[in-house]
C-alpha positions in Angstrom: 85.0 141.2 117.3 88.3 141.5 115.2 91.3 142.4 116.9 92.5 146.1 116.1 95.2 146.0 114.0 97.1 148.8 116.2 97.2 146.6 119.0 98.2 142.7 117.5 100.4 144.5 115.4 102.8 146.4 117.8 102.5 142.7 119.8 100.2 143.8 122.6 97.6 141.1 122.1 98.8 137.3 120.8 97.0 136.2 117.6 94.4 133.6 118.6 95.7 131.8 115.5 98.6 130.3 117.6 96.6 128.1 119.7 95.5 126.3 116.7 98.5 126.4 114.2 100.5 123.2 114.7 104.1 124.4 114.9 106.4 121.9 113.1 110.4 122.0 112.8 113.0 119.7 112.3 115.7 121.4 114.0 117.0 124.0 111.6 113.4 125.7 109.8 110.2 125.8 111.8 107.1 126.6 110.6 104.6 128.4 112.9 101.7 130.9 112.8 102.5 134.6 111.5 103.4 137.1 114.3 102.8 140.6 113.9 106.9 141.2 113.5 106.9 139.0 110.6 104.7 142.3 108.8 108.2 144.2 107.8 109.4 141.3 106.1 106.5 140.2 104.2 106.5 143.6 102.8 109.9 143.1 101.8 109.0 139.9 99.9 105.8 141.6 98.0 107.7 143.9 97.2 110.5 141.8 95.5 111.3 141.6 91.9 111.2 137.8 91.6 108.0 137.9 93.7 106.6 140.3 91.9 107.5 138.0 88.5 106.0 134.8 89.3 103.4 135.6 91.6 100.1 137.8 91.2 100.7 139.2 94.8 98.9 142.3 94.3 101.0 145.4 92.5 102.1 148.3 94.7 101.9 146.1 97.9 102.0 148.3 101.2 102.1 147.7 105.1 98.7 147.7 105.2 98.2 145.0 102.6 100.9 142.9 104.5 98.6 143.8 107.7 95.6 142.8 106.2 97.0 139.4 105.1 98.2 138.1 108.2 94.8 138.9 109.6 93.1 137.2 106.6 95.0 134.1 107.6 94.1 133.8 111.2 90.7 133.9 109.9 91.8 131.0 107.0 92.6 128.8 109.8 89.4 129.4 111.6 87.6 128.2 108.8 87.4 124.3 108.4 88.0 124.3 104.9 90.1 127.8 105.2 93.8 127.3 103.2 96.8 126.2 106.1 99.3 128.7 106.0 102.5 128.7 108.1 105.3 131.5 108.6 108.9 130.0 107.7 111.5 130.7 110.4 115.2 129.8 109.5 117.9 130.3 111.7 121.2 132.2 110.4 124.0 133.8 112.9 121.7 136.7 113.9 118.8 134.4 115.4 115.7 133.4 114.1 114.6 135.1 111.5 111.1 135.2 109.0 111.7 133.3 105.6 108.6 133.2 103.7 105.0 131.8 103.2 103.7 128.3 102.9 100.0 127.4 102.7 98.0 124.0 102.1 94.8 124.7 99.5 92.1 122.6 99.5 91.9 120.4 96.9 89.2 118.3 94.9 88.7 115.9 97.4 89.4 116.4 101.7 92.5 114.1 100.9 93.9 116.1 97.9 95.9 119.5 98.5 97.6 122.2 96.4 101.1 123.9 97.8 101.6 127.3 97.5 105.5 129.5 99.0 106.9 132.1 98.4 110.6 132.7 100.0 112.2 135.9 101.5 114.9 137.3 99.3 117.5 136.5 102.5 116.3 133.2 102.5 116.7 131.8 99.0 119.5 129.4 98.1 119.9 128.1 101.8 117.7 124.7 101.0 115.0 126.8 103.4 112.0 125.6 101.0 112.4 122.3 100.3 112.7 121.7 104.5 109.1 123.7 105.0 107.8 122.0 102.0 108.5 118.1 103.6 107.4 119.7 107.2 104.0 121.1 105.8 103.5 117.8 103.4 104.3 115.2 106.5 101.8 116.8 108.4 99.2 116.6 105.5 100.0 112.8 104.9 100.1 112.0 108.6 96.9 113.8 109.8 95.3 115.8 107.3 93.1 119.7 107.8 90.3 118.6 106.2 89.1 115.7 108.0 91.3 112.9 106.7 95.2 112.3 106.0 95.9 113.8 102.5 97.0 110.8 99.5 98.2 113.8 97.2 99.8 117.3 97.3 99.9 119.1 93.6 102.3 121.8 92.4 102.2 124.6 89.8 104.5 127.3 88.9 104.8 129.4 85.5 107.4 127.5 83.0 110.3 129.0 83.4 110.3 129.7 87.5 113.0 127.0 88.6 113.4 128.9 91.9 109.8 127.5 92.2 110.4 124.1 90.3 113.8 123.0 92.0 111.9 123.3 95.2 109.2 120.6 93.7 112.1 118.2 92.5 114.2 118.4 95.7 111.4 117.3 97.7 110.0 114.5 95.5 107.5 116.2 93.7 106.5 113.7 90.2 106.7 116.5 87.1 103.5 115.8 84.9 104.3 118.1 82.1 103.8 121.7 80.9 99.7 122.8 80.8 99.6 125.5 77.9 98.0 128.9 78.6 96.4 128.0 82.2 97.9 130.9 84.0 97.8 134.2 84.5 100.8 136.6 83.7 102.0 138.7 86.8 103.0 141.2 84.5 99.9 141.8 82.3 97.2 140.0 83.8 94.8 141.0 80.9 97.1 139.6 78.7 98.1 136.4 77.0 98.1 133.5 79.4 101.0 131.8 80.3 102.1 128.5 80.3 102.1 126.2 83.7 104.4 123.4 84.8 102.5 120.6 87.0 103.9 117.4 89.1 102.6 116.4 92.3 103.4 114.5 95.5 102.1 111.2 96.4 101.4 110.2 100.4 104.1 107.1 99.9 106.6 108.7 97.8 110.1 109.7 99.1 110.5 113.4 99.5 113.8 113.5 97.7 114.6 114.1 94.4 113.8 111.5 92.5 116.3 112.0 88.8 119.5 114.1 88.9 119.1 117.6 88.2 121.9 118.6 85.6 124.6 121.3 86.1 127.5 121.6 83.3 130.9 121.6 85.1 132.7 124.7 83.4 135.4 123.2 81.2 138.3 124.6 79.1 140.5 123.4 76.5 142.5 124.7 73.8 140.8 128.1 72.8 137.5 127.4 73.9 135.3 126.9 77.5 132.1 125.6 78.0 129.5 126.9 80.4 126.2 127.5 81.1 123.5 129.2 78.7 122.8 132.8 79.6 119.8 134.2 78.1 121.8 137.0 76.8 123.5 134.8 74.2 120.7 135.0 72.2 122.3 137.8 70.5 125.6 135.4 69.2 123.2 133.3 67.7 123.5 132.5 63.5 121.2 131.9 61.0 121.5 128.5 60.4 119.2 127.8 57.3 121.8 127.3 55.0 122.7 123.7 56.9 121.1 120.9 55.1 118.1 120.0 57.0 118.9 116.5 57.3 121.9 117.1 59.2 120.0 118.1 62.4 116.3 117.4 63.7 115.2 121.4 62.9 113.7 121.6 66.8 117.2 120.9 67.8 118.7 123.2 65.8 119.5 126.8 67.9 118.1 129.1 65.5 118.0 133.1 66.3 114.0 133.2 66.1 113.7 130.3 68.5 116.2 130.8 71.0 114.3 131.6 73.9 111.9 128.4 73.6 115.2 126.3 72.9 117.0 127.6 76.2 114.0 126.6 78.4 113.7 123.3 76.3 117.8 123.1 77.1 116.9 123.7 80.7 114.2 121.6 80.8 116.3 118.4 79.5 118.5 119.5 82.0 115.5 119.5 85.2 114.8 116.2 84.6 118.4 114.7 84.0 118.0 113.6 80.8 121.1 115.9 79.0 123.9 117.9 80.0 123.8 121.0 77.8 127.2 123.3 77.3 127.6 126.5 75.3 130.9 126.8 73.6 131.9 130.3 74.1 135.2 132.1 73.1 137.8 132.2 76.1 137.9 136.1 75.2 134.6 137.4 74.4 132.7 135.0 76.0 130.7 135.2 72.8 128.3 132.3 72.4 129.5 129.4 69.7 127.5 126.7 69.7 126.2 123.6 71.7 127.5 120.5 73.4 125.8 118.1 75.0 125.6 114.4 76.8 122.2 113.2 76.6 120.3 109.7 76.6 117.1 108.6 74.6 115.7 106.6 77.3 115.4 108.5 80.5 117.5 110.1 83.3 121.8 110.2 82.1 122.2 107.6 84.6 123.1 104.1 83.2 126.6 103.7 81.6 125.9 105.0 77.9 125.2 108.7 76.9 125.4 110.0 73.6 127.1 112.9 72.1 126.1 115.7 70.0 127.1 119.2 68.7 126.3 122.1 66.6 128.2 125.4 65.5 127.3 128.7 64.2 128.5 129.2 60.9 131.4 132.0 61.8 133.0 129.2 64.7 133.6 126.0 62.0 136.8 125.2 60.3 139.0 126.0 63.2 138.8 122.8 65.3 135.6 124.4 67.8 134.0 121.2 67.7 136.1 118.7 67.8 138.0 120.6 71.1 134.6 120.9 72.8 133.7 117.3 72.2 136.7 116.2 73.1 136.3 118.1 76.6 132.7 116.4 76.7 134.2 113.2 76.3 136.8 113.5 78.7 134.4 114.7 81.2 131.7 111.9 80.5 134.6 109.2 81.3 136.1 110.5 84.1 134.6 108.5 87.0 132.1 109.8 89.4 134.5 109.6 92.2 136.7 112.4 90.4 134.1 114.7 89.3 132.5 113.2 86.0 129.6 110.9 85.0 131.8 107.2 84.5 130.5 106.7 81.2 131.4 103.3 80.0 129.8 103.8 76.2 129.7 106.7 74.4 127.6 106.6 71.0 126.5 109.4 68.6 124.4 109.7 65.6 125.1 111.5 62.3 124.1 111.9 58.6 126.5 110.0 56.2 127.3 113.0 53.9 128.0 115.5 57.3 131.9 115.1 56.3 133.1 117.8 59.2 130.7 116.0 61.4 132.6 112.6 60.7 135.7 114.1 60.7 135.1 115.3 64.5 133.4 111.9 66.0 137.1 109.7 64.0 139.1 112.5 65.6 138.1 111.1 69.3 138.2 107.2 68.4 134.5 106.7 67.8 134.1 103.7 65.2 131.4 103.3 63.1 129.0 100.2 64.4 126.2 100.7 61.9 124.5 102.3 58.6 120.7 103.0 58.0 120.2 102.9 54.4 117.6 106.4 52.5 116.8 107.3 56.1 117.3 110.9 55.7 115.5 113.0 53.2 117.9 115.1 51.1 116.6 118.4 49.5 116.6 117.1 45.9 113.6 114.4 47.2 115.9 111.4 47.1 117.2 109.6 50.6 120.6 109.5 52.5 122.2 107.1 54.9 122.8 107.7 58.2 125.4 106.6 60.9 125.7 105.0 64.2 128.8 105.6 66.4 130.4 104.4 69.4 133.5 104.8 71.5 134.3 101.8 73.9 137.1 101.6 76.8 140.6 100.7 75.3 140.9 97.0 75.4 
């Protein structure tokens, strides 16, 4: 016979799920079975904007609902091939305190899971995840809920949920790629599908993060400073199609129609330490520029070579923009690790013979020219340019 809710929930009768829940902890976040005091907070946390963004917890969430689903999850843990969920307790100077969701989903084999969380507003940004996440995933690979040890754990999150997606890189998590149109949106469920990010979790891999996960350092100079992208500097952005197209692969180039899929691409590059990404903004208006960046062709920004690159909006050019901001980059990029920066021995960059400004910028900063590819570049009258090779070496 089910409990009545009136009683388990005012704490007169102990859920039965306790005695089977393993409780796991490693000293500062616990996870254990859901108590009827953790109902106020989960309705907090349904109830959440960014909750309500990325997840399809169901709209116009009450007490009840919260009610019914820590009942429904004594009952999951009853069934033997019933999802493992665990309450998240973290500790802060008022005591223990309820921090979210985490369940286990059976996967397509008894060794194979899918991980599913969801945080407590007061409990984001405290590292609070990524410690349930390794509890819940050693206890998988050690003994398994289905009958054997689990070999693999899978994650999925909407593109553009990084809450959701620096919680898979800090804990080791492989990122597969982006699955087009394979989830549903929160917001308009009968709507357009959205995209999905994938990685998973392999029984021997380390649960750490496994490439650096790119911040840019805020850096000013002579009438400029580079920061992060905001979304809201979509509106600073040009039209850029007078350019020659040669000068710039076109999906690099930050166009206003594209801007959104460029700042997640940005971000992305950025995820999976690959490039450091700065918008030049005016020390005043904090109006958007243009781009900076430190980025490498061949994998994580973690050897001794990155390469440099650059682009303006049409109004910021002709006052010195880009050569101050890749002069910042530069500095930055060969400033050892020790005092901040990235101890770049070898800087190169890349540009198209005829970009003059361009030129000007990289013989500005010492870069020397090491190489020439002859008609590499298609010009708009059909016939072919040359393009350049740079580098910048350590004084000798």
């Amino acid at each position: 016979m089910p409990l009545s809710p009136s009683r388990w929930q005012a704490g007169e009768v102990p859920l039965p799920q306790t005695e089977v829940v393993p409780t796991l902890t490693d000293g500062v976040v616990t996870l254990r079975s859901h108590r009827p005091t953790d109902i106020d907070a989960i309705l907090e946390q349904c109830t959440d904007p960014q909750t309500l963004r990325w997840t399809t917890v169901p709209r116009g969430y009450t007490r009840e609902d919260a009610t019914a689903f820590v009942e429904r999850i004594r009952e999951e843990w009853s069934d033997p091939a019933g999802n493992r969920y665990w309450a998240i307790e973290f500790v802060d100077p008022s005591g223990p305190r309820f921090g979210g969701t985490l369940d286990l989903r059976p996967g397509a084999a008894p060794s194979v899971a899918s991980v599913g969380f969801g945080l407590h507003p007061d409990a984001r940004g405290r590292g609070v995840m990524a410690r349930a996440v390794r509890l819940a995933a050693g206890q998988g690979f050690r003994e398994g809920f289905w009958g054997q040890p689990l070999r693999r754990i899978h994650w999925r999150a909407i593109a553009g949920n990084w809450g959701s997606r620096r919680v898979a890189w800090a804990t080791g998590f492989t990122f597969h790629g982006t699955i087009p149109e394979t989830h549903v949106d929160p917001a308009d469920p009968s709507g357009p599908a959205l995209d999905c990010w994938s990685g998973s979790l392999g029984a021997g891999d380390e649960m750490r993060p496994q490439t650096p996960w790119f911040t840019p350092p805020p850096l000013s100079g002579n009438g400029i400073r580079l920061r992060e992208w905001k979304d809201s500097d979509r509106d600073a952005i040009e039209d850029r199609s007078g350019d020659p197209v040669h000068w710039m692969p076109p999906a690099a180039v930050l166009s206003p129609g594209r801007f959104d899929e460029s700042l997640l691409a940005r971000r992305m590059r950025m995820a999976t330490g690959v490039a450091i990404h700065w918008c030049i903004a005016d020390p005043a208006s904090d109006a958007a520029l243009g781009d900076v960046l430190l980025f490498s062709r061949g994998g994580p920004l973690t050897g001794d070579t990155a390469e440099l690159g650059y682009q303006l909006n049409p109004s910021a050019r002709g006052r010195g923009v880009a050569r101050e901001a890749a002069r910042l980059v530069v500095d930055f990029a060969r400033t050892s690790v020790a005092e901040g920066g990235l101890g770049m021995r070898r800087l190169v960059a890349e540009t198209a013979a005829d970009n003059v400004a361009s030129n000007r910028v990289l013989e500005s900063l010492g870069f020397q020219p090491y190489g020439r590819e002859h008609a590499v570049d298609v010009l708009a009258d059909g016939t072919h340019g040359d393009g350049l090779h740079w580098e910048l070496l350590p004084a000798r």
